[in-house]
C-alpha positions as CSV (number, residue, x, y, z in Angstrom):
1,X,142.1,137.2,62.9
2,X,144.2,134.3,61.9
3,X,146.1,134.3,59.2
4,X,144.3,131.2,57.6
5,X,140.9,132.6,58.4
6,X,138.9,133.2,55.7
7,X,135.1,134.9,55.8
8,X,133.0,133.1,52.7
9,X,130.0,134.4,51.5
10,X,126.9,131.9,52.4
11,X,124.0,131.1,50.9
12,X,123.0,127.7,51.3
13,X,124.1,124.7,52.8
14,X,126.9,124.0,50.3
15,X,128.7,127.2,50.7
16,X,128.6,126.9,54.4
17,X,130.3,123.1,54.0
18,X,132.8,124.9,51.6
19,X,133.9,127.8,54.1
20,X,135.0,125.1,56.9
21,X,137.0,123.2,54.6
22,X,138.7,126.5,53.6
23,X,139.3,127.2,57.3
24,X,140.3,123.5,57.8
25,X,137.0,123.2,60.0
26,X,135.8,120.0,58.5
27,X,136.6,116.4,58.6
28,X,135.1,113.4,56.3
29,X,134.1,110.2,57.4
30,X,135.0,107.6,54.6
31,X,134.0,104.7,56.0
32,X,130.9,103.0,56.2
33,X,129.0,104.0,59.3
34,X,125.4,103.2,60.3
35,X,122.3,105.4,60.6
36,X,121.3,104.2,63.3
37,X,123.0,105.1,66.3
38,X,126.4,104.9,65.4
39,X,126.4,108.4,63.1
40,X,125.0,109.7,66.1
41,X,127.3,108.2,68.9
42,X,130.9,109.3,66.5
43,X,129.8,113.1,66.0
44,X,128.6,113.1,70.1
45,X,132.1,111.7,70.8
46,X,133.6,114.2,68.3
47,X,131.5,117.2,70.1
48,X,132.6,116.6,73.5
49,X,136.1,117.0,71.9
50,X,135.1,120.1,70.6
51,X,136.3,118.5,67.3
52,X,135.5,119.5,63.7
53,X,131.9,119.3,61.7
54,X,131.7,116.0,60.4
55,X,130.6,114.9,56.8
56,X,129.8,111.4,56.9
57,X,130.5,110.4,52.9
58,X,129.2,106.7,53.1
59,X,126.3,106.1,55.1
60,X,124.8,102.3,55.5
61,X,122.3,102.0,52.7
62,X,122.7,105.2,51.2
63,X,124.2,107.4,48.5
64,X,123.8,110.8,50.3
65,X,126.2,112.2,52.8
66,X,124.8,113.5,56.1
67,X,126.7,116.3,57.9
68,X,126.5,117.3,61.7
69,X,128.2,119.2,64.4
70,X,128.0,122.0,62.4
71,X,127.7,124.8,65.5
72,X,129.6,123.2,68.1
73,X,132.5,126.3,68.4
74,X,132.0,130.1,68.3
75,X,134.0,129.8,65.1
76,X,132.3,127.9,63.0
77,X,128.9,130.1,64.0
78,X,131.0,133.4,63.6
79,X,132.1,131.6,60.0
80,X,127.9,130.7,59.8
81,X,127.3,134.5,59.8
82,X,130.2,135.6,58.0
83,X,131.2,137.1,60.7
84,X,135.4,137.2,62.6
85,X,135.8,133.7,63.9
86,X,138.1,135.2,66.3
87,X,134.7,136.5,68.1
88,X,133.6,134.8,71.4
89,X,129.9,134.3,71.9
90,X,128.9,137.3,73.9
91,X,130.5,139.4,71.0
92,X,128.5,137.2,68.1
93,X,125.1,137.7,69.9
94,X,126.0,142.0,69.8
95,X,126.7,141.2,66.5
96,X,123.4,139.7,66.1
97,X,121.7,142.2,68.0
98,X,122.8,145.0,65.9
99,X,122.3,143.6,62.9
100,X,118.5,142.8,63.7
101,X,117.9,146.6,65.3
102,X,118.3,147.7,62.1
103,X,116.0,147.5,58.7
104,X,114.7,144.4,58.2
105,X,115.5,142.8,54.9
106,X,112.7,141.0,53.2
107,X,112.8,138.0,50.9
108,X,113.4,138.1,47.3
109,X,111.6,135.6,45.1
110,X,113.4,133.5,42.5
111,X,112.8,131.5,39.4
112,X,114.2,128.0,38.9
113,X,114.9,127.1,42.7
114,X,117.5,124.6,43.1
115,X,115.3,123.0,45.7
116,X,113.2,122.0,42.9
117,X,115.8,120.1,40.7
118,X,113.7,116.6,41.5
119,X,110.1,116.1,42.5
120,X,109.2,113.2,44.4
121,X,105.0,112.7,44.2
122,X,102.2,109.9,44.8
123,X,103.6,106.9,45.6
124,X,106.9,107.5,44.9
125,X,106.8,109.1,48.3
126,X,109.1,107.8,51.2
127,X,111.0,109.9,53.6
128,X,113.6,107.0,53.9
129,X,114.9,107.3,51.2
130,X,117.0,109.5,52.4
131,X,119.4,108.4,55.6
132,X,117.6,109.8,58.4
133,X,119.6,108.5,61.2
134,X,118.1,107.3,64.9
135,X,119.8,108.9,67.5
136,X,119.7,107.4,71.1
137,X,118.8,103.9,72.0
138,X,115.7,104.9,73.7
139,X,114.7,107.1,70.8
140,X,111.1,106.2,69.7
141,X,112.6,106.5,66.1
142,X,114.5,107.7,63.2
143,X,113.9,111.6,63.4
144,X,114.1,113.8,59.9
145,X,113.8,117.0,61.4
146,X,116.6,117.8,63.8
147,X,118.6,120.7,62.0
148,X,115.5,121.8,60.8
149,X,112.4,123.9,60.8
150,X,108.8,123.7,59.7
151,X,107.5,126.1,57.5
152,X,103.2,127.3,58.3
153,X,101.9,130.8,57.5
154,X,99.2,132.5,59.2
155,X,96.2,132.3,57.3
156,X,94.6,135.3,57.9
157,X,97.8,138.0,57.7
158,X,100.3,135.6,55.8
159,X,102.9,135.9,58.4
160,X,105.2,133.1,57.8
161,X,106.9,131.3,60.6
162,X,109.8,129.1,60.2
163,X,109.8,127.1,63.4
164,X,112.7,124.7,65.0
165,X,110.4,121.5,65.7
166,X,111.6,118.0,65.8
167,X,109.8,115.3,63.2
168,X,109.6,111.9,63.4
169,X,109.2,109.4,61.1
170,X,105.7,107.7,61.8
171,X,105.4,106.2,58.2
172,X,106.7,106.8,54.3
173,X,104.8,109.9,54.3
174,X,103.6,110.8,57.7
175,X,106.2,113.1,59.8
176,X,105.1,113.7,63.8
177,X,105.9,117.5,64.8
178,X,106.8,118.5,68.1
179,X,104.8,122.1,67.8
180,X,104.3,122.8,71.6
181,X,101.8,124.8,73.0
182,X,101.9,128.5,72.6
183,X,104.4,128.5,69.7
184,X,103.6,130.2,66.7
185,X,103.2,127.5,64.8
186,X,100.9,126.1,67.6
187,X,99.0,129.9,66.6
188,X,98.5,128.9,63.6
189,X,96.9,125.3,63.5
190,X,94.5,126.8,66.3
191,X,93.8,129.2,63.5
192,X,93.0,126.6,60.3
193,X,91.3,124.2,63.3
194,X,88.8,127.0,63.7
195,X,88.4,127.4,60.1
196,X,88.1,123.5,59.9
197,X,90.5,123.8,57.2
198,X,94.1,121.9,57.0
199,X,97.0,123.5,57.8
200,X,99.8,123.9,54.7
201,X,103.3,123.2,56.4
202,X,107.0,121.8,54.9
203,X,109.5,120.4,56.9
204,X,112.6,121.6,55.4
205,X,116.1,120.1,56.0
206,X,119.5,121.5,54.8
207,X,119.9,125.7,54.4
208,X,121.6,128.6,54.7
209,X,122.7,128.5,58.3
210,X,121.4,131.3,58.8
211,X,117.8,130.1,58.2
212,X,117.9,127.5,61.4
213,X,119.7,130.1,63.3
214,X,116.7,132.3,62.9
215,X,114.3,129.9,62.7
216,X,115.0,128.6,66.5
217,X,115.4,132.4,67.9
218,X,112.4,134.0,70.3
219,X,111.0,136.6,68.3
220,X,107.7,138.8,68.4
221,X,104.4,137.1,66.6
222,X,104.2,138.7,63.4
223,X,107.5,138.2,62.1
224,X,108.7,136.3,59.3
225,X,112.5,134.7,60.3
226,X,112.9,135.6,56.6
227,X,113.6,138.8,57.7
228,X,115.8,138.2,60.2
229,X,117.9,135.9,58.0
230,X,118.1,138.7,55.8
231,X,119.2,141.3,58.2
232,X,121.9,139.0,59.4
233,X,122.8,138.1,55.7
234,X,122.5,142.2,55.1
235,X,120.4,140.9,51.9
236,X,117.3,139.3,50.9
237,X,116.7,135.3,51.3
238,X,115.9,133.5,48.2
239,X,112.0,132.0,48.5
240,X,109.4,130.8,46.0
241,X,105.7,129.8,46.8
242,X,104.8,126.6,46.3
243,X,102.0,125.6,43.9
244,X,101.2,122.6,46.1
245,X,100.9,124.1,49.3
246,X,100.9,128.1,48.7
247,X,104.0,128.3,51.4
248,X,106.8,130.8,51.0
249,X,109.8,128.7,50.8
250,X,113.8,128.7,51.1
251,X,114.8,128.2,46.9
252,X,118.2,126.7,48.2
253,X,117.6,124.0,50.7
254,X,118.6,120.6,50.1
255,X,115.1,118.6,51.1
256,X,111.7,119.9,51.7
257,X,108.6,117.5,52.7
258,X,105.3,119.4,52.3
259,X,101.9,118.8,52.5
260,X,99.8,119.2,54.9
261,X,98.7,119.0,58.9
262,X,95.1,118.4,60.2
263,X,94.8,120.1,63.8
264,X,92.5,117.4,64.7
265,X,94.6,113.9,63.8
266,X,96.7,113.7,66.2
267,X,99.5,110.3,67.0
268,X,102.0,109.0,69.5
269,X,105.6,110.4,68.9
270,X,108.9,110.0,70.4
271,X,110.5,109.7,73.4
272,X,113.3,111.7,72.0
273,X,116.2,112.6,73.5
274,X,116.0,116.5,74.1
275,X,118.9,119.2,74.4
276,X,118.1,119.5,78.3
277,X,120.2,115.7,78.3
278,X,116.7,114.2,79.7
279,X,113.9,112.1,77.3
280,X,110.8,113.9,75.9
281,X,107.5,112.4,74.3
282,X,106.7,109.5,76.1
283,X,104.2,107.7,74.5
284,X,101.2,107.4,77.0
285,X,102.6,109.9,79.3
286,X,103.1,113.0,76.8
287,X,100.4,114.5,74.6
288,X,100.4,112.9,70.9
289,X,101.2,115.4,68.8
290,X,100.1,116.5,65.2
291,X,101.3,115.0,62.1
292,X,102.4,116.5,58.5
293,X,101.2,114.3,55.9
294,X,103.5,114.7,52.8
295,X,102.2,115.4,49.3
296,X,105.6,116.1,47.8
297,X,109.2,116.2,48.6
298,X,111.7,118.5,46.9
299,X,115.3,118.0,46.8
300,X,118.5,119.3,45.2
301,X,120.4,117.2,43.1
302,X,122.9,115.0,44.9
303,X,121.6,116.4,48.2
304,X,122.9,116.6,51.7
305,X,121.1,115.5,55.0
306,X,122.1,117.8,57.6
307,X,121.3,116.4,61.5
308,X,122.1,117.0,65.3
309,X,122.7,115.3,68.0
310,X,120.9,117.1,70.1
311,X,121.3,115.4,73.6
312,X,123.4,116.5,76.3
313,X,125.1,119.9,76.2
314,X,127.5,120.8,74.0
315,X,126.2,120.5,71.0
316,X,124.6,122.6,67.8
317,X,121.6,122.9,69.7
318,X,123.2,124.3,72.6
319,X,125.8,126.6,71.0
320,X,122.5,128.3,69.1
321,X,120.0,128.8,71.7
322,X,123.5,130.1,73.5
323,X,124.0,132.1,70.9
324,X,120.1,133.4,69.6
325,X,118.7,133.9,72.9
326,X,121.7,136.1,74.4
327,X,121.0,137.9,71.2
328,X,117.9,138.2,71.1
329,X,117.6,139.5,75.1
330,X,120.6,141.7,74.7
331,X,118.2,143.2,71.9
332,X,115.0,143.2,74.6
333,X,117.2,145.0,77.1
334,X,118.2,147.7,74.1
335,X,114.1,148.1,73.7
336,X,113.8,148.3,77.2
337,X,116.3,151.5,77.7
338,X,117.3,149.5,80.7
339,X,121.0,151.5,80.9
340,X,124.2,150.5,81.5
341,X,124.0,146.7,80.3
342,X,128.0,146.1,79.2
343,X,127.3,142.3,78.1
344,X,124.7,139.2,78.0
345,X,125.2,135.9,78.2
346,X,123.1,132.5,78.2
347,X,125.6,130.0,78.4
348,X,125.7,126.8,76.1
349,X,126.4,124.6,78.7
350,X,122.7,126.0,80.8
351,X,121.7,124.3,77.5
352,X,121.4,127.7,75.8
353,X,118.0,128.4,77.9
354,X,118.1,128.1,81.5
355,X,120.7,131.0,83.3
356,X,121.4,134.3,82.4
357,X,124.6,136.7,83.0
358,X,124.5,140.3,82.7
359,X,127.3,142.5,83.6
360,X,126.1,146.4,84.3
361,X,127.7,149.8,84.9
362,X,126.2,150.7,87.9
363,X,124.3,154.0,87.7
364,X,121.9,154.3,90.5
365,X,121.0,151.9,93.9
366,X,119.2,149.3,92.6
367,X,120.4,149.2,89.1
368,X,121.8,145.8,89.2
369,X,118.5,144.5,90.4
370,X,116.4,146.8,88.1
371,X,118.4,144.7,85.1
372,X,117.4,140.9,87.1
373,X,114.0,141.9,86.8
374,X,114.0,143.6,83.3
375,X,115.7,140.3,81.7
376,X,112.5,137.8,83.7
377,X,110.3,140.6,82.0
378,X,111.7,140.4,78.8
379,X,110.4,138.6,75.5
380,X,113.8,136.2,75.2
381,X,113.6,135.9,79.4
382,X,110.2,135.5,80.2
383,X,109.6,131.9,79.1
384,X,111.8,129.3,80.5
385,X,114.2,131.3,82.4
386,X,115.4,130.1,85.7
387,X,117.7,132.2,86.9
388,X,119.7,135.2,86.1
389,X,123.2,136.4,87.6
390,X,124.4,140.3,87.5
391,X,127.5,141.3,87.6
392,X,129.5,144.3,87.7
393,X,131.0,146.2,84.6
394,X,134.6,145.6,85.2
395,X,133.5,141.5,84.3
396,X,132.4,140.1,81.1
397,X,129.4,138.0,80.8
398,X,130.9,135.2,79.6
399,X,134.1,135.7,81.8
400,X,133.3,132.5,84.2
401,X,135.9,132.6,86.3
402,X,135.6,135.9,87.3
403,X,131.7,135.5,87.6
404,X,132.5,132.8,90.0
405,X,134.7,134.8,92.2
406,X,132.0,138.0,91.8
407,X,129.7,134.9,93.6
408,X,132.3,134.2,95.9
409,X,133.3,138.2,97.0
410,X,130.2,140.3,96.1
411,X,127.4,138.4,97.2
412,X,125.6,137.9,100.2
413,X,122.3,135.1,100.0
414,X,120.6,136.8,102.4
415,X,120.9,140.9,100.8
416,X,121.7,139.6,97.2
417,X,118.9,136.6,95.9
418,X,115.6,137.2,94.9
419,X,113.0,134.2,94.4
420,X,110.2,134.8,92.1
421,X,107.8,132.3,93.0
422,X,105.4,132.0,89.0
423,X,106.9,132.5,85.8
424,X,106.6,131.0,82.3
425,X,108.4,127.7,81.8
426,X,109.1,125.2,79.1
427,X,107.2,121.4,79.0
428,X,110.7,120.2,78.4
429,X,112.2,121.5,81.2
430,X,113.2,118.2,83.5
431,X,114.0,119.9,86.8
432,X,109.5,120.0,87.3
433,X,107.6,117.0,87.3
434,X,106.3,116.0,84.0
435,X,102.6,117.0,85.1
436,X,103.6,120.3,86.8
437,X,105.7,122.1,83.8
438,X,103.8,125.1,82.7
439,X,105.3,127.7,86.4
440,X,108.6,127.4,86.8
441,X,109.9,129.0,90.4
442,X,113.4,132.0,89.6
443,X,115.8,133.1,91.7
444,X,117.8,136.4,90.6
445,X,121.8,136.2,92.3
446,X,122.5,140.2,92.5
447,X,126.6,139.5,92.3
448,X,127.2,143.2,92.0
449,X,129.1,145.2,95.1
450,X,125.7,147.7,96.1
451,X,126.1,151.0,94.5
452,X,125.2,152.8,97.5
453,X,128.1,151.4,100.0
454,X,130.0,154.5,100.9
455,X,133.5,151.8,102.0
456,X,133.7,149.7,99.7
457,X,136.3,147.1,99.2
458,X,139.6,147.8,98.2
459,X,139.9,145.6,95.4
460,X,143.6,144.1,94.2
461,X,144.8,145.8,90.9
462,X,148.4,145.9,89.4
463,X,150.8,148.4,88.3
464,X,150.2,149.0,84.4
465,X,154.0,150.7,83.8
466,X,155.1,147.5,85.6
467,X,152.3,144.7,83.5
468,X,154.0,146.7,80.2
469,X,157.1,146.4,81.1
470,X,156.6,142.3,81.9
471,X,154.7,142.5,78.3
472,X,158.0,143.7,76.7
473,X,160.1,141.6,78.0
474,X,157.8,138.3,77.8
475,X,160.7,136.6,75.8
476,X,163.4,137.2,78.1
477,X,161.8,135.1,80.9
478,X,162.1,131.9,78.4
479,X,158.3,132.1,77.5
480,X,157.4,131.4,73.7
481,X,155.1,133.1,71.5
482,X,153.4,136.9,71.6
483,X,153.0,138.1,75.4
484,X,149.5,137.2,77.0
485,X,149.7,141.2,78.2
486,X,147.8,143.1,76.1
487,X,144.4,141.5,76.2
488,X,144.5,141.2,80.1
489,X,145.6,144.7,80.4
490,X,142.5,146.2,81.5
491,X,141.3,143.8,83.5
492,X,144.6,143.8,85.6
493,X,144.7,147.2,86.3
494,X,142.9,150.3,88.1
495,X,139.8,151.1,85.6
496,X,140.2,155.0,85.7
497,X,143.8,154.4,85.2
498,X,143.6,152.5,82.1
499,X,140.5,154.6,80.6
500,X,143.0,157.5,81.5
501,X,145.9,155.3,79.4
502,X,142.5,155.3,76.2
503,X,142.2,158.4,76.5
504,X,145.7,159.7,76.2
């Protein structure tokens, strides 16, 4: 780890902001910048730089501060989970996946929440007042909820969701919510619509990291992201109920809108411009979606408005479905037994979603294939999926250059691709047209040399005594700095002589 790296305890927003200024992971904006638009078009400019999280201190209009590109590196996400930022994102998401396979930690309730410092009620209401910034110019609006999630509980069990849907501002106390079909919160409101009863629900904006994390990962019906948070925290989240709506909420956030959503009224939202790079939520085009009507809003004492970009990839939205979903199917594959998998990896820049790599120890004919079709038959793979790459153990996951040349040397279209012709797909996916988005076609790319080749190809290695010799003397050529050797070691040279080299 380097030397300056520190790992901080987190437990709300303002702890996170605090561990990336100790890690020099932060930069403030002191001049004046506007909400709308130009916020947006600085920290987009900033991300394809792979540049710092930005607080913006002075925001047209306004007294609070709004911070974004808070996930854009595997750094600041390892320093999210209080994990070692020197992690890439194949090792966070094992990480992830080990931490959920064990105990769940359920939420503790608190007096007092911070949350609760100021009440805002009746017609004091107005969701502008704080500086929810508009995005993209063909935005249909300014959008509160973007690094987010909407809080509903099941009626009937009490399960509470906490679910990663976008809101729009439709008036001073109207918020639009993107809950699209199937989702849990969509379970829900089917729920309270066949009670004829209104749905309680909170929008809630500025949290422990770990809270949006969870909140946008694929789990099973039934489980409250409370749970996962505190199995990644490896203690309990801080909740209280509300007395207005009966919700189980986060005590630390910065804002919360509550209220409530009536699954029959139902309004124009958007277009918004989604993390697949492409528009969402044309008006006349797109079904309208449900609204949360806000009966109070809760905020922290000189608060913070937290917001992404969303967009194009790379962004926060991109670097967590990257990082949640290879989690969360690594963890699918674990409850599978599928054997050998070595590492999983959905990259950020298949906007988190689309591809999958999975590197296997072959162990039988047909493994590498058997592992295609487990990760399309998984919960994090089923639904949105479009295509899924295997590769052999002696290449990482997230190892893109060698995947490529697996493509290029392993592979044969005719022996090695699979199309699966119906599976689940997404309503935001862009590559189906807009009235044909619920089958998506797959194609599994087997990049794996067959198991059962009795000659097969003498692949290129080096001489280890040689590759530690060059390692020791790494200086002497005129190079600066520690020699490159020893993490390329392994890769370099003959696998059973190295595991021989471990061994001894």
């Amino acid at each position: 780890m380097n030397a300056r790296t520190e790992v901080r305890p987190i437990d709300d927003l303002r702890s996170y902001i605090a561990a990336l200024e100790a890690n020099g992971e932060i930069h403030r904006v002191k001049t004046e910048v506007d909400w709308k638009y130009e916020l947006c078009h600085v920290s987009k400019v900033n991300e394809e730089q792979k540049g710092p999280a930005l607080m913006y201190e002075k925001v047209k209009g306004y007294d609070i501060p709004v911070f974004t590109s808070a996930f854009t590196t595997p750094q600041r996400l390892a320093i999210a989970l209080e994990q070692d930022p020197s992690l890439s994102m194949s090792q966070l998401s094992k990480k992830w996946m080990e931490l959920t396979t064990k105990q769940l930690i359920k939420p503790v309730m608190v007096d007092r929440p911070p949350v609760m410092e100021n009440q805002i009620t009746g017609q004091d209401i107005d969701i502008e007042k704080f500086p929810v910034p508009w995005f993209y110019p063909d935005d249909g609006g300014r959008f509160f909820v973007t690094a987010g999630y909407l809080v509903t509980q099941d009626p009937d069990t009490g399960w509470t969701n906490l679910g990663t849907y976008r809101s729009q501002v439709l008036g001073r106390d109207i918020l639009g919510s993107q809950i699209i079909k199937g989702k849990h919160g969509d379970m829900h409101m089917k729920k309270y619509q066949e009670r004829g009863e209104l749905m309680p629900a909170a929008a809630v904006v500025g949290c422990d990291p770990v809270l949006f994390l969870a909140a946008s990962t694929l789990v099973s019906a039934g489980v409250d992201e409370y749970d996962i948070a505190g199995s990644l925290r490896g203690r309990p989240v801080p909740v209280f109920k509300s007395e207005v709506t009966g919700l189980t909420l986060p005590a630390n956030a910065e804002i919360i809108a509550e209220g409530f959503i009536d699954p029959n009224e139902l309004m124009d939202e958007g277009p918004f411009g989604e993390y697949t790079g492409y528009y969402s939520g044309n008006k006349g085009k797109d079904y309208p979606k449900p609204v949360l009507r806000i009966k109070r809003i809760l905020h922290r004492n000189k608060p913070v408005m937290w917001s992404t970009t969303v967009g194009k990839p790379i962004n926060d939205i991109h670097m967590i479905q990257s990082l949640n979903r290879t989690a969360t199917l690594w963890y699918d594959l674990e409850m599978m037994k599928v054997p050998g998998i070595q590492s999983v990896y959905i990259p950020p820049e298949a906007c988190g979603r689309f591809w999958v790599v999975v590197s296997v120890k072959q162990m039988y004919p047909g493994h590498s294939s058997h592992v295609g079709n487990a990760v399309i038959a998984s919960t994090t793979g089923h639904y949105g999926v479009k295509g899924v790459i295997t590769v052999d153990h002696d290449i990482e996951a997230d190892d893109w250059d060698r995947v490529w040349w697996a493509l290029a040397t392993r592979f044969d279209p005719k022996r090695s691709a699979q199309i699966i012709d119906r599976g689940r797909s997404t309503p935001l996916d862009p590559g189906l047209p807009i009235e044909a988005r619920d089958i998506t076609s797959r194609i599994i790319l087997d990049a794996c040399t067959p198991y059962e080749w009795k000659n097969k190809p003498n692949e290129i290695f080096m001489d280890r005594a040689v590759l530690q010799k060059v390692s020791d003397r790494w200086n002497d050529y005129g190079f600066r700095g520690a020699s490159p050797v020893a993490g390329m070691i392994n890769r370099l040279t003959r696998p059973e002589v190295a595991k021989k080299a471990k061994a001894g």
